[in-house]
N, CA, C and O of each residue as an XYZ file, in Angstrom:
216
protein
N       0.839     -1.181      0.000
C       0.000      0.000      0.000
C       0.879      1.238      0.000
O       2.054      1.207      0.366
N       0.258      2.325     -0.427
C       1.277      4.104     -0.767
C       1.250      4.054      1.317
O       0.776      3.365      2.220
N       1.890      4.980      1.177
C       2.740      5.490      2.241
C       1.232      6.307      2.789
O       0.873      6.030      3.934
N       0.566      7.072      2.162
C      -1.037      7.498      2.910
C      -2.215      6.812      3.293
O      -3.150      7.070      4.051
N      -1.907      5.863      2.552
C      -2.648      4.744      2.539
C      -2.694      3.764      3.726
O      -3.631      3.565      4.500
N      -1.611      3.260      3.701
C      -1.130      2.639      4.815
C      -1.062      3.204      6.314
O      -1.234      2.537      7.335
N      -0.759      4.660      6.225
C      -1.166      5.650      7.313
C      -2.807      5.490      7.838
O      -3.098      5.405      9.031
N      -3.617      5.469      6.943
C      -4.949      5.398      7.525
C      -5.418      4.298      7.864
O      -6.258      4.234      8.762
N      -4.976      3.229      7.225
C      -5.296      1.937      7.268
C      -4.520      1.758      8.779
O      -4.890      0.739      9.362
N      -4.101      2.096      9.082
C      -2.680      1.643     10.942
C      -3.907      2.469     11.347
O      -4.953      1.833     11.474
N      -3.930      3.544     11.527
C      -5.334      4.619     12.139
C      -6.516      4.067     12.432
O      -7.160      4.306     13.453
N      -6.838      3.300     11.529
C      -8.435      2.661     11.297
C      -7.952      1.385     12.458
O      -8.257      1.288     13.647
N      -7.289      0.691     11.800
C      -6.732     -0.381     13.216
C      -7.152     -0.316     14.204
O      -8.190     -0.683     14.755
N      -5.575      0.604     14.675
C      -5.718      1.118     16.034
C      -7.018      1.535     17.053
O      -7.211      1.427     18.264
N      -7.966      2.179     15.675
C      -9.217      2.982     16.246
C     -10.220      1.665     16.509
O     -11.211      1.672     17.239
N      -9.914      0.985     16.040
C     -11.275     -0.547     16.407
C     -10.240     -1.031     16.984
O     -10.728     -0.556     18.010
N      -8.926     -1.692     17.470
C      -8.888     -1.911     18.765
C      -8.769     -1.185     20.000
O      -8.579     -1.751     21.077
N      -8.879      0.077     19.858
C      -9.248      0.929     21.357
C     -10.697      0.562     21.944
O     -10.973      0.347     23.124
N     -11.854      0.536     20.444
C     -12.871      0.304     21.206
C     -13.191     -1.208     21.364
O     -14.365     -1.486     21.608
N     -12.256     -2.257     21.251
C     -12.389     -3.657     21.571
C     -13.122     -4.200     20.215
O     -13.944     -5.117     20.188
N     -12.739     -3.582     19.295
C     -13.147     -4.907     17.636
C     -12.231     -6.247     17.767
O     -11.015     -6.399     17.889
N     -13.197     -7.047     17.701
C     -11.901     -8.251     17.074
C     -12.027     -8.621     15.292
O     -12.356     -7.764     14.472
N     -11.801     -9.591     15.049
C     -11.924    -10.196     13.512
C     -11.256     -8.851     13.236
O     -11.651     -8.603     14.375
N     -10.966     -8.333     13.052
C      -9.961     -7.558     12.148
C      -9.062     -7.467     10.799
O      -7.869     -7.752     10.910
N      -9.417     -7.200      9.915
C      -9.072     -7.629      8.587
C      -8.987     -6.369      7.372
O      -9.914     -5.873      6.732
N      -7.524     -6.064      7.322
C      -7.083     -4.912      6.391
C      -7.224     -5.205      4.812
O      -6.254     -5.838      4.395
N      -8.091     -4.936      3.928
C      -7.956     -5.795      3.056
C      -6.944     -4.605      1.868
O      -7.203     -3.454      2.219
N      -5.839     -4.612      0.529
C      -5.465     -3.895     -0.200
C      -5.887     -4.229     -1.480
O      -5.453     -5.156     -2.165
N      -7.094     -3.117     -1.885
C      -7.439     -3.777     -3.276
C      -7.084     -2.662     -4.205
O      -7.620     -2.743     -5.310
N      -6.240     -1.563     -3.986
C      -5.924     -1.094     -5.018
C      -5.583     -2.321     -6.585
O      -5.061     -3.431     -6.685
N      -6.048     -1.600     -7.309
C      -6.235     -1.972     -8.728
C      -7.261     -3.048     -8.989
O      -7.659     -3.415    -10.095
N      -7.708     -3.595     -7.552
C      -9.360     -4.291     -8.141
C     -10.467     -3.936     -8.399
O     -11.403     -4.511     -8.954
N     -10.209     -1.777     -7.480
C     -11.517     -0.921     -7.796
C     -11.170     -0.161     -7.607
O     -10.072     -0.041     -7.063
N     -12.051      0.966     -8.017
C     -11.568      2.426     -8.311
C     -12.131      3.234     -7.261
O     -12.094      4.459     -7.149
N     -12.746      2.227     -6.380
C     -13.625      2.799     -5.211
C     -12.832      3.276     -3.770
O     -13.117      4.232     -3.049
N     -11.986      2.501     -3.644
C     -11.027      2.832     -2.790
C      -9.509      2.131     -2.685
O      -9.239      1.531     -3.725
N      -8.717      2.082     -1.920
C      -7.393      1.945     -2.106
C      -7.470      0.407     -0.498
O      -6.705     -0.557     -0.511
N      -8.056      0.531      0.115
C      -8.116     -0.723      1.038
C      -9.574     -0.473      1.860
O     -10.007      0.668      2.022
N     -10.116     -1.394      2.242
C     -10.983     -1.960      2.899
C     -10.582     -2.612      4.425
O      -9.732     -3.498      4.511
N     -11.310     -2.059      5.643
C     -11.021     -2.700      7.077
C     -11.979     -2.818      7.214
O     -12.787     -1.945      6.899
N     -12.318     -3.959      7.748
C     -13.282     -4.659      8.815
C     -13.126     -5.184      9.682
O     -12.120     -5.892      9.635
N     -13.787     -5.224     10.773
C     -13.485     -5.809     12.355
C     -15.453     -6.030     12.575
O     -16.440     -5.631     11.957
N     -15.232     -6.808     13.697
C     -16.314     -7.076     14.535
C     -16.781     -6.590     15.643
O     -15.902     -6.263     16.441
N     -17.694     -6.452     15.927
C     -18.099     -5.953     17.741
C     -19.008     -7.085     18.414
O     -19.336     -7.816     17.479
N     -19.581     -7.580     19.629
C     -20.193     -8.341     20.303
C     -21.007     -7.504     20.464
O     -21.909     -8.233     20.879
N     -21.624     -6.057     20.470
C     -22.252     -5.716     20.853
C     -23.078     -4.672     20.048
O     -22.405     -3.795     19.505
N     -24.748     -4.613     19.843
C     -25.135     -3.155     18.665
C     -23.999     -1.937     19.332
O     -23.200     -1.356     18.597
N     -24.096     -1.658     20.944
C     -23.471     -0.805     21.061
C     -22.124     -0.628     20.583
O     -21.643      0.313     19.951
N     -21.626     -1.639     20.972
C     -20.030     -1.601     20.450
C     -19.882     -1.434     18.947
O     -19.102     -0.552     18.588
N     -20.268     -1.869     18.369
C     -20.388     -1.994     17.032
C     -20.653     -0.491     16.615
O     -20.045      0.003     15.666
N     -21.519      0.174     17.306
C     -22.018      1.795     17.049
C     -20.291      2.560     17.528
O     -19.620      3.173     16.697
N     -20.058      2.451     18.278
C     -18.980      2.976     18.789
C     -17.613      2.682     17.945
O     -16.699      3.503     17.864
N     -17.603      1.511     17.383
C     -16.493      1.649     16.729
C     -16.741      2.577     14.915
O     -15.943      3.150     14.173
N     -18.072      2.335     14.837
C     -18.069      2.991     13.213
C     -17.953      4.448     13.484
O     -17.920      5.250     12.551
């Protein structure tokens, strides 16, 4: 991933494990879409938690 890229993607991380995400999963699809440069997803146990981390 570019050097900004990768900056937000560590950011996004970090920010769902402060509020306790697990499954965690950085995905890099530059050049599979023009939509964005990577994709993160994580999980929550909870609606609340789940509200709190988006």
């Amino acid at each position: 991933m570019s050097d900004p890229t990768a900056t937000l993607v560590d950011l996004a991380c970090r920010a769902c494990q402060e509020k306790k995400g697990h499954d965690l999963v950085a995905l890099d699809v530059r050049g599979l879409t023009s939509l964005a440069d990577a994709f993160v997803f994580c999980s929550g146990t909870t609606g609340r938690q789940v509200k709190a981390i988006a």
